[in-house]
C-alpha positions in Angstrom: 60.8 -13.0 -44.8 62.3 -10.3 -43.3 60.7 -8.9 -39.9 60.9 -5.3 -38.5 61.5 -5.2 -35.0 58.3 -3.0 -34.4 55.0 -4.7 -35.5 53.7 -1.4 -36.0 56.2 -1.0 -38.9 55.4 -4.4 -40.2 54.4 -4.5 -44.5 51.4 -6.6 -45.5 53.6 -9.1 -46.8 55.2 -9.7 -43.5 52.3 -10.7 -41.4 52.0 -14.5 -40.1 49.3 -15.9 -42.3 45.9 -16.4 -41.0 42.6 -17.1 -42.3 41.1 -14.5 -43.7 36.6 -13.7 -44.4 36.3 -12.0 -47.1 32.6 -11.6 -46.7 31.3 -9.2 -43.8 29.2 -10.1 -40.4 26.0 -10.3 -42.1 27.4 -13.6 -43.8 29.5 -14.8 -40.9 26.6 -15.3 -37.7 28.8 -15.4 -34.9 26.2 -15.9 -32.4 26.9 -19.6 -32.0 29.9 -18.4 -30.1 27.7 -17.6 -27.1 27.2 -19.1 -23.6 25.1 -16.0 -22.1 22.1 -15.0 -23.7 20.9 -11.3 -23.2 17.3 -11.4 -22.1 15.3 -8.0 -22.2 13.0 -8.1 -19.6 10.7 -4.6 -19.9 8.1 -4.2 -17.5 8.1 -7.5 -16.4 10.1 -7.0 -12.8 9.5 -5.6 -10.1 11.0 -2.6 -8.5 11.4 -3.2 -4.5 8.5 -0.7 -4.7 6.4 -2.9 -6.1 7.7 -5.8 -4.1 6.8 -4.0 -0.8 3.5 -3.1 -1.7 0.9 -5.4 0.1 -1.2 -4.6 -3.4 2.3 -5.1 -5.5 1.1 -1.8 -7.5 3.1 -2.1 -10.7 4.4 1.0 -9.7 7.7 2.1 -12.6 5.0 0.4 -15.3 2.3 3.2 -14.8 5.2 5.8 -13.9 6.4 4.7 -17.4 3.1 5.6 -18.9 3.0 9.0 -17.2 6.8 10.1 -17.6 7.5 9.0 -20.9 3.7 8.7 -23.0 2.3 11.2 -21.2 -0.8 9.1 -20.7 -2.2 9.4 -17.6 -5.4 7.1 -18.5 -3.1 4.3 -19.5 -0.8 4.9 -15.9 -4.6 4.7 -14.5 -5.0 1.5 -15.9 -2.1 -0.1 -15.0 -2.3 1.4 -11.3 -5.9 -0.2 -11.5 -4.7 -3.7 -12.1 -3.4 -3.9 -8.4 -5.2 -1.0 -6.6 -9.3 0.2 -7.1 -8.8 3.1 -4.7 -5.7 4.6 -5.2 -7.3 8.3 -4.6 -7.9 6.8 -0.9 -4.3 4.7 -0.6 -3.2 8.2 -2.3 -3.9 9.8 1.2 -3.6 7.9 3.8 -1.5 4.4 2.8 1.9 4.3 5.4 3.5 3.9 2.1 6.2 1.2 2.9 7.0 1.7 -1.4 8.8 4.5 -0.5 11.2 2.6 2.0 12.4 0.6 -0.1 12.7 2.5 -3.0 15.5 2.2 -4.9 16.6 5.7 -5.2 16.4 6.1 -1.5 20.1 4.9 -1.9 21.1 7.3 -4.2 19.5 10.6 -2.7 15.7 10.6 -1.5 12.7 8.1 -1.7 10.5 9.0 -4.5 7.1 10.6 -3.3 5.4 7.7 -4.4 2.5 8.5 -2.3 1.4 11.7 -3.6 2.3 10.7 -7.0 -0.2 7.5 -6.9 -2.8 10.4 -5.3 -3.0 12.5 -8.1 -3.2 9.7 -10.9 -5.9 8.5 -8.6 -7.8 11.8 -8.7 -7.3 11.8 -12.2 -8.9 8.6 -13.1 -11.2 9.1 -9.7 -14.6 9.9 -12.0 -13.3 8.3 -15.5 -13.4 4.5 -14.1 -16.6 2.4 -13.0 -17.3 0.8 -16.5 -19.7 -2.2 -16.4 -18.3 -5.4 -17.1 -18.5 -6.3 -20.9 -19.9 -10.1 -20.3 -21.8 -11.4 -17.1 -21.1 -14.6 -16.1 -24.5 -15.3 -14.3 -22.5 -15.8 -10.8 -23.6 -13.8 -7.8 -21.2 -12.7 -4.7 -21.8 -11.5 -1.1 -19.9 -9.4 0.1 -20.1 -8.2 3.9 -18.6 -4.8 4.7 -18.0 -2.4 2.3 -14.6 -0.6 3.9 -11.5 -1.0 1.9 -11.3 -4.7 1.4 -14.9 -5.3 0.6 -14.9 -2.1 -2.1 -11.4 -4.1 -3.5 -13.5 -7.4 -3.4 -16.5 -5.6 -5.4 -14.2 -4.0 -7.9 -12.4 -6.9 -9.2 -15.4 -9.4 -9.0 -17.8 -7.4 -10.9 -14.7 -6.8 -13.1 -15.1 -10.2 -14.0 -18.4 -10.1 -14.8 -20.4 -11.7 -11.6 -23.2 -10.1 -10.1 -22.0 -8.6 -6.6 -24.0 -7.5 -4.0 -22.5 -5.7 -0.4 -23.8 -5.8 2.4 -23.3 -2.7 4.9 -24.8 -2.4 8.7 -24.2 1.4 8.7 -26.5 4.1 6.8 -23.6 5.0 4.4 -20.8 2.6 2.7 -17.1 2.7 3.3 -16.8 1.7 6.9 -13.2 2.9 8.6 -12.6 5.2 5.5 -15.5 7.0 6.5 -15.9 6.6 10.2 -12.4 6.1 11.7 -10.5 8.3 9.6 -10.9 12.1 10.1 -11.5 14.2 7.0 -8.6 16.4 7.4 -6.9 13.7 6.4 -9.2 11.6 4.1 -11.9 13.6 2.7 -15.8 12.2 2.2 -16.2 13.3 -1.1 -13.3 11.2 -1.9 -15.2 7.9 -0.2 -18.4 8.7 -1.6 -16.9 9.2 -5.2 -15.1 5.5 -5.1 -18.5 4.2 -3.8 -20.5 5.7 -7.0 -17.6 4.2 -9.0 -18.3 0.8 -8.1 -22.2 1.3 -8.3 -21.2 2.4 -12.3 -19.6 -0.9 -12.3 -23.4 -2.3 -11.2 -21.9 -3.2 -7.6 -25.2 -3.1 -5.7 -25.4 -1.9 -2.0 -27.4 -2.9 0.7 -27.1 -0.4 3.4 -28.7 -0.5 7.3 -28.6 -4.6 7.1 -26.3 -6.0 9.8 -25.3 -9.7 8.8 -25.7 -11.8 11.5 -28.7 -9.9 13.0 -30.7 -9.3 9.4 -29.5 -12.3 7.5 -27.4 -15.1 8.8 -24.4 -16.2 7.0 -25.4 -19.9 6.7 -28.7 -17.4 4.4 -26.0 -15.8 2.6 -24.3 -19.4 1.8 -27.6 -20.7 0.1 -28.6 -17.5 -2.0 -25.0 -16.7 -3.3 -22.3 -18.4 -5.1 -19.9 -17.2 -2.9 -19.5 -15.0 0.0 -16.7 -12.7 1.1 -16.4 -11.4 4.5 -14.4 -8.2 4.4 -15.7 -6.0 7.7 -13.5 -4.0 9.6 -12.1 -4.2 13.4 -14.7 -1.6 14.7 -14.6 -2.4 18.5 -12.6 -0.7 20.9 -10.6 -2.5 24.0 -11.5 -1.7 27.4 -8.9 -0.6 29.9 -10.1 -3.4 32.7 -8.9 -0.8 35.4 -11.5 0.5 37.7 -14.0 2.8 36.5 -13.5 2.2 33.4 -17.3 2.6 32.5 -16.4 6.8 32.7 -14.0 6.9 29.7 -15.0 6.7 26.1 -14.0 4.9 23.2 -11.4 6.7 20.7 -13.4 4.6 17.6 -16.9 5.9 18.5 -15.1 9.4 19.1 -13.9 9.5 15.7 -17.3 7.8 14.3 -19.3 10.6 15.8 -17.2 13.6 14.7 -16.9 11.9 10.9 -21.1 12.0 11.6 -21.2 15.5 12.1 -21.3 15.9 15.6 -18.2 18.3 16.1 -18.6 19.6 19.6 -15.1 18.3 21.4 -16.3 16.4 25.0 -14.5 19.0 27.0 -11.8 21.5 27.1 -9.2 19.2 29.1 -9.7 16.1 27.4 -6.8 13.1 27.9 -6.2 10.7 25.6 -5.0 7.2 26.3 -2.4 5.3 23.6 0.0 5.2 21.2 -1.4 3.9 17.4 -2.5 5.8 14.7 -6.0 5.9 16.3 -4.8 7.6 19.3 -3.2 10.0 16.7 -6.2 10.7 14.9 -8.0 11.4 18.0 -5.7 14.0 19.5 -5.1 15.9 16.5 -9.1 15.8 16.0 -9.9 16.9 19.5 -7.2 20.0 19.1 -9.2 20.6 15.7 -12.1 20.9 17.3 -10.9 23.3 19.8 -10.0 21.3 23.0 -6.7 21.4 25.1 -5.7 17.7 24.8 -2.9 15.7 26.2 -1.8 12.2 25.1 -0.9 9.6 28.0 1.6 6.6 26.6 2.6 3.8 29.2 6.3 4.1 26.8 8.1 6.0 25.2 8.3 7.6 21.7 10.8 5.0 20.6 7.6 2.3 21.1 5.0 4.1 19.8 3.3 1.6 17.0 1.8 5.2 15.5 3.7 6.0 12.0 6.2 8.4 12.4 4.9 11.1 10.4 1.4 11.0 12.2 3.7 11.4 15.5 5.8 14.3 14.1 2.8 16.1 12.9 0.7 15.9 16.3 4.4 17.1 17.7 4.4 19.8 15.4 0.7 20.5 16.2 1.8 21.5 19.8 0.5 18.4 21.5 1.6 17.7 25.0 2.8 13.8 25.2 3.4 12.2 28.5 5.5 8.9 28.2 6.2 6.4 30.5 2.4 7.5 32.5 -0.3 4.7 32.8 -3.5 5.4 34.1 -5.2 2.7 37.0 -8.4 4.1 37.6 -11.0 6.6 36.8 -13.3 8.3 39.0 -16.2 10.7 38.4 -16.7 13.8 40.6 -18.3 17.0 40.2 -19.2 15.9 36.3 -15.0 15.7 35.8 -12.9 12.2 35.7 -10.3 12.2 38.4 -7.7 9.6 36.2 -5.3 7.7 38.6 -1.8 7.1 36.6 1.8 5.7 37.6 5.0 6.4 36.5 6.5 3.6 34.5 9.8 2.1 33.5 10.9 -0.1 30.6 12.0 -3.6 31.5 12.8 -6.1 29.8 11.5 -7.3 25.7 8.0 -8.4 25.5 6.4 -10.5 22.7 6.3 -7.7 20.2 9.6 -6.9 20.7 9.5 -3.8 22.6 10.4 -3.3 26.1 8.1 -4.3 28.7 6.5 -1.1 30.5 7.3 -2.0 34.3 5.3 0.6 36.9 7.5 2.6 39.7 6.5 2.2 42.9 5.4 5.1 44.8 5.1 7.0 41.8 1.0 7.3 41.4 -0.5 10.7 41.2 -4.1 12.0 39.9 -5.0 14.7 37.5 -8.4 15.8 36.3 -9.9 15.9 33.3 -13.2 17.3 31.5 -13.1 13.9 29.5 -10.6 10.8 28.7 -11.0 9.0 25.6 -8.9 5.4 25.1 -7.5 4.5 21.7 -5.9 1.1 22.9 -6.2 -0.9 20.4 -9.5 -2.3 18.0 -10.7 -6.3 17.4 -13.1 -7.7 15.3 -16.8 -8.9 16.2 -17.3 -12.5 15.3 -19.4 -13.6 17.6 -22.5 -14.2 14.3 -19.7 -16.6 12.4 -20.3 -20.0 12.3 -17.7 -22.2 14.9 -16.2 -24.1 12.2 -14.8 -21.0 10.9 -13.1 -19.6 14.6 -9.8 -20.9 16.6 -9.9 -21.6 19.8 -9.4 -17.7 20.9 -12.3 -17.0 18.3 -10.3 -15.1 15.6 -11.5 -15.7 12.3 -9.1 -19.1 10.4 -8.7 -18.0 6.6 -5.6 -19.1 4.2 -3.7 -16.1 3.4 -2.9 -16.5 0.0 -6.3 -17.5 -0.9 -8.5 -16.2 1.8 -10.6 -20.0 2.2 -12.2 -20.6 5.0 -13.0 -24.2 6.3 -16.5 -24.0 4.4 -16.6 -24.2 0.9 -17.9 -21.1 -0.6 -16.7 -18.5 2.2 -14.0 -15.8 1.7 -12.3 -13.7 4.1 -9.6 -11.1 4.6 -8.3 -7.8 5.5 -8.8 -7.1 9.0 -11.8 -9.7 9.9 -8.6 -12.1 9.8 -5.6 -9.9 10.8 -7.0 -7.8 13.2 -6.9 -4.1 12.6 -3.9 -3.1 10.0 -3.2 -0.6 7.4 -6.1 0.2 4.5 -3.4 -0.9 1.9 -3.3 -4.6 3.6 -6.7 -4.9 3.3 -6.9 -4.0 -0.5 -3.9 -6.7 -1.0 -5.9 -9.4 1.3 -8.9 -8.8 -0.6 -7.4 -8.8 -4.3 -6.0 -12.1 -3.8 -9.4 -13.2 -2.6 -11.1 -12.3 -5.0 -8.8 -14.0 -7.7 -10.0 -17.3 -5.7 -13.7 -16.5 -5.4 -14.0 -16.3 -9.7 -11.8 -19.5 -9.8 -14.3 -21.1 -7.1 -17.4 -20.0 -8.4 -16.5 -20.5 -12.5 -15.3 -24.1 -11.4 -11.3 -23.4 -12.3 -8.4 -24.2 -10.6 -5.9 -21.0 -10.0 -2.1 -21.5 -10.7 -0.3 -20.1 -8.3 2.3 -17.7 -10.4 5.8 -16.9 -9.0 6.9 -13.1 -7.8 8.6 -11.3 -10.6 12.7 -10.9 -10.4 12.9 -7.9 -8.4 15.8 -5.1 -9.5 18.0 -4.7 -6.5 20.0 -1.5 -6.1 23.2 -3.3 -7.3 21.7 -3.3 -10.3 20.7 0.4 -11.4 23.5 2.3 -12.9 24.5 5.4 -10.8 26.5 7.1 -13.3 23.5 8.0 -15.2 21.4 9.2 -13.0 22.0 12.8 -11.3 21.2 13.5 -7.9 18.0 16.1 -7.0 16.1 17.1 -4.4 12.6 14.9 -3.4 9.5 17.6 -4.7 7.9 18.9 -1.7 4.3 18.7 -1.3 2.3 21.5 -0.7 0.4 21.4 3.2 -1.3 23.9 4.9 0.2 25.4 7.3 0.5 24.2 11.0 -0.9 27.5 12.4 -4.0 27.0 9.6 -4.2 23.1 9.9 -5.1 22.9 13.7 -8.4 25.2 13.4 -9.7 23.6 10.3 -10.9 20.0 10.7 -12.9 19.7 7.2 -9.8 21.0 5.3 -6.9 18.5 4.0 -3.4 19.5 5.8 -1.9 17.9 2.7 -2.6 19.4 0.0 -1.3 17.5 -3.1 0.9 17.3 -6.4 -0.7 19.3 -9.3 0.6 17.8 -12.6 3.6 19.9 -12.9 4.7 18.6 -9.1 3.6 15.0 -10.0 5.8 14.9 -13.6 8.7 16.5 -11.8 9.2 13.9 -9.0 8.2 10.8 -11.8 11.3 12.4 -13.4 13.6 11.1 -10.3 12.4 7.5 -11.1 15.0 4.9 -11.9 12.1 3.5 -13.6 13.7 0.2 -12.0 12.3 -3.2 -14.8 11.5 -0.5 -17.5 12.9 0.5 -20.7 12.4 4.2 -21.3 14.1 3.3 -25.2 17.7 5.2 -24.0 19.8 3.5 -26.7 22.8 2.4 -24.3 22.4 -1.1 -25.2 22.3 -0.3 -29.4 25.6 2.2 -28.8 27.6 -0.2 -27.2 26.6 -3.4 -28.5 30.2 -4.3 -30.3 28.5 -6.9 -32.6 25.6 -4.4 -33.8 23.4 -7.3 -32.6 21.0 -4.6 -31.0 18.3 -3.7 -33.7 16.5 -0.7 -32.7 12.3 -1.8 -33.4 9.2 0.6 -33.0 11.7 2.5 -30.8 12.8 -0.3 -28.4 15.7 -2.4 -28.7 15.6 -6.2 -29.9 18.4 -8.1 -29.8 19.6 -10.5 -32.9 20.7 -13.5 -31.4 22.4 -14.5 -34.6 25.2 -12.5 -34.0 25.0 -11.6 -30.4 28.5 -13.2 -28.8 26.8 -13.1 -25.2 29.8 -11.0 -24.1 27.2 -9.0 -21.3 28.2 -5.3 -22.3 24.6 -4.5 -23.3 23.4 -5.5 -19.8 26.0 -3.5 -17.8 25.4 -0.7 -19.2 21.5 -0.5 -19.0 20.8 1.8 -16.1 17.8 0.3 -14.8 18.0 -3.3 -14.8 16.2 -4.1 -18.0 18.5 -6.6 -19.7 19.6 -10.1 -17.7 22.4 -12.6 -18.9 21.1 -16.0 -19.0 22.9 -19.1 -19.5 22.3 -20.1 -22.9 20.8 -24.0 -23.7 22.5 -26.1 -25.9 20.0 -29.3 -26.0 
């Protein structure tokens, strides 16, 4: 047989012979060839959104809804599944989500927070639905701030009968007492609360447990009870005179009650947390001249950043590195004591030790000083069994058990004071136990999702754009109007722009990269999502490279 030189050139005839098919791939299934199996995975990940959450808000599944069905009840629902009051966390959660977003990498964080705020405004007066079956169980729940409402929601979900039990005239605890309506409306508390009665959530306000009813009372009239009050008192200085300064937490209490005369024109305030920030913006709201004392400086302040910068941008004074030692009252003013101060060494919590300078006291006088040092939990009505030996409240986190059958905890009652969104988490995963207690199951504990790390989100087809910014008032407006939000919101236009920016990270949004470059044609396109056909799929991976988000995993294939 003669051979050309250049195979190019060669004639039928002088090819090697080979086997040859003569029927096409629909006759020949060459998926037994594979080792790797492409698994499509659609909405059931987690971004690192979701996985930062404390609630684990599904949060690409009900962007999905919203960006690509245009369904903002479905996005509801799904936002619902993990979150009750996402109109609240909407305001005022430290959104952690957003730091560890995904597409923080790539450009900016999306605005999860104000996205989550206007679906929960959407939904705000659409949900509260009674359950469809009652199960004949009945729940206590004591305190109805953000863990107890999250306890109510989902257990009268469910179907039991739930009662709450509230020692204050109105419901919602810190969301309406500790947090100042510039930043977290009452409307918007009292809304959520007529939401859950809706559901049939029944309230029992002015009746303190431990002084009205006893929780060994609660134990025999209820099936369960759930213990989901608030850190409401405030920590005393120990340093003499003490007695003259007030308590940042019954500041804020009595402002959020109407009483909106400041204490004085010169008014210090003592700390460094987000309640010290809330009561210095407040009192320059309100039309005082107030200066924040911090025994560090800015680098150790536990406040969230943003709450810092804004009271910055407000014009409040901060003096770091200044702790007060006593108090004295003269001529109807408080003569504060303070010392200069120095950072030593780490403490427990990881920042430096303040250390005071010698020599370097000095006094200044004020028309008031308020202290915002920090908040702990009353637990002096709960039975021993339940208390360490430092009396903090003992409850499993996963499950929030106590050492007697029956009672619940979580949220701050446990933790001390936290975030509203860790109380909402604490108090979801309760309740999951309190329907498998009372109903007689046992609850499987179910493993985290896969998360979908950055490595695996395509950047080339994605384009880079600028986070939406969100409309605020003003600085020059914000600081004379208490009862007006600074932060204004997303309108729907806002909102669907910045869902746009998603990576959608776990989700398929249907873009077709895995049908065009699927080699085999073993990517059938069905009720416009892909399905792969495993009967010719050769495993060789090209589908799950080229999906930008994630979606698709290659899995070892079993043989036996």
């Amino acid at each position: 047989m003669k051979k050309n030189g250049n195979p190019y050139e060669w004639t039928a005839d002088e090819f090697p012979e080979v086997t040859v098919s003569f029927r096409d791939t629909r006759g020949v299934k060459t998926g037994s060839w594979r080792n790797l199996r492409p698994v499509i995975h659609d909405q059931e990940k987690y971004g690192p959104c979701s996985k930062a959450c404390p609630t684990n808000t599904l949060i690409p599944q009900y962007f999905y809804q919203f960006l690509e069905r245009g369904d903002l009840d479905a996005a509801g629902q799904v936002l619902l599944k993990h979150n009750p009051i996402p109109s609240i966390t909407g305001r005022v959660c430290p959104h952690p989500c957003e730091r560890a977003c995904n597409r923080k990498r790539f450009d900016e964080a999306i605005s999860i927070r104000e996205i989550e705020r206007f679906v929960g405004d959407y939904i705000l007066d659409k949900k509260g639905q009674p359950p469809a079956k009652e199960t004949g169980k009945t729940i206590a729940v004591v305190g109805s701030g953000p863990a107890g409402m999250t306890a109510a929601y989902y257990l009268r979900q469910k179907g039991h009968r739930v009662v709450v039990f509230e020692k204050d005239p109105k419901g919602g605890g810190v969301l309406r007492y500790g947090i100042p309506e510039y930043r977290l409306p009452s409307e918007i508390v009292d809304r959520e609360l007529q939401a859950l009665e809706r559901m049939g959530v029944e309230f029992r306000y002015q009746t303190k447990v431990g002084k009205d009813i006893s929780i060994e009372e609660l134990l025999q009239t209820y099936d369960a009870v759930f213990l989901g009050y608030g850190a409401h008192l405030e920590r005393r200085m120990g340093i003499p005179g003490d007695e003259y300064l007030m308590s940042g937490v019954e500041f804020l209490r009595h402002v959020n009650e109407g009483n909106r005369t400041p204490p004085g024109k010169k008014v210090a305030v003592v700390g460094g947390g987000n309640v010290a920030m809330d009561v210095i913006r407040t009192l320059l709201r309100l039309g005082a001249e107030p200066v924040l004392l911090y025994r560090r400086t800015r680098k150790e302040m536990p406040a969230l950043e943003e709450e810092i910068e804004r009271a910055i941008e407000d014009g409040i004074e901060f003096q770091y590195l200044t702790q007060p030692i006593k108090a004295e009252k003269k001529n109807g003013k408080i003569v504060l004591t303070c010392v200069k101060m120095q950072l030593g060494e780490p403490d427990r919590s990881g920042r430096r030790r303040p250390v005071p300078i010698e020599g370097s006291e000095f006094e200044e006088e004020y028309d008031a000083v308020i202290t915002a040092i920090g908040e702990y939990v009353d637990t002096s009505f709960l039975p021993k069994e339940v208390l360490d030996d430092h009396g903090w409240l003992v409850a499993d986190k996963k499950t929030g058990k106590t050492a007697i059958p029956g009672l619940f905890a979580g949220g701050d009652v446990v933790s001390g004071p936290a975030t509203v969104v860790e109380a909402i988490g604490w108090a979801r995963r309760a309740s999951e136990h309190i329907h498998a207690y009372v109903m007689g199951e046992e609850l499987q504990p179910q493993p985290l999702p896969k998360t979908v790390s950055f490595l695996l989100i395509q950047m080339e087809y994605f384009q880079k754009k600028p986070r939406v910014a969100v409309p605020e008032l003003p600085v020059e407006e914000r600081i004379r109007a208490y009862d007006r939000e600074e932060i204004l919101g997303f309108n729907k236009e806002l909102a669907l722009q910045e869902v746009q920016r998603c990576f959608l990270c776990g989700t398929c949004n249907s873009c077709g990269n895995c049908y065009v470059f699927c080699p085999d044609a073993a990517v059938e396109w069905v009720d416009n999502k892909p399905q792969i056909n495993y009967d010719y799929c050769k495993g060789c991976g090209i589908c799950s490279a080229e999906c930008p988000r994630g979606v698709i995993d290659m899995e070892q294939e079993r043989l036996f």
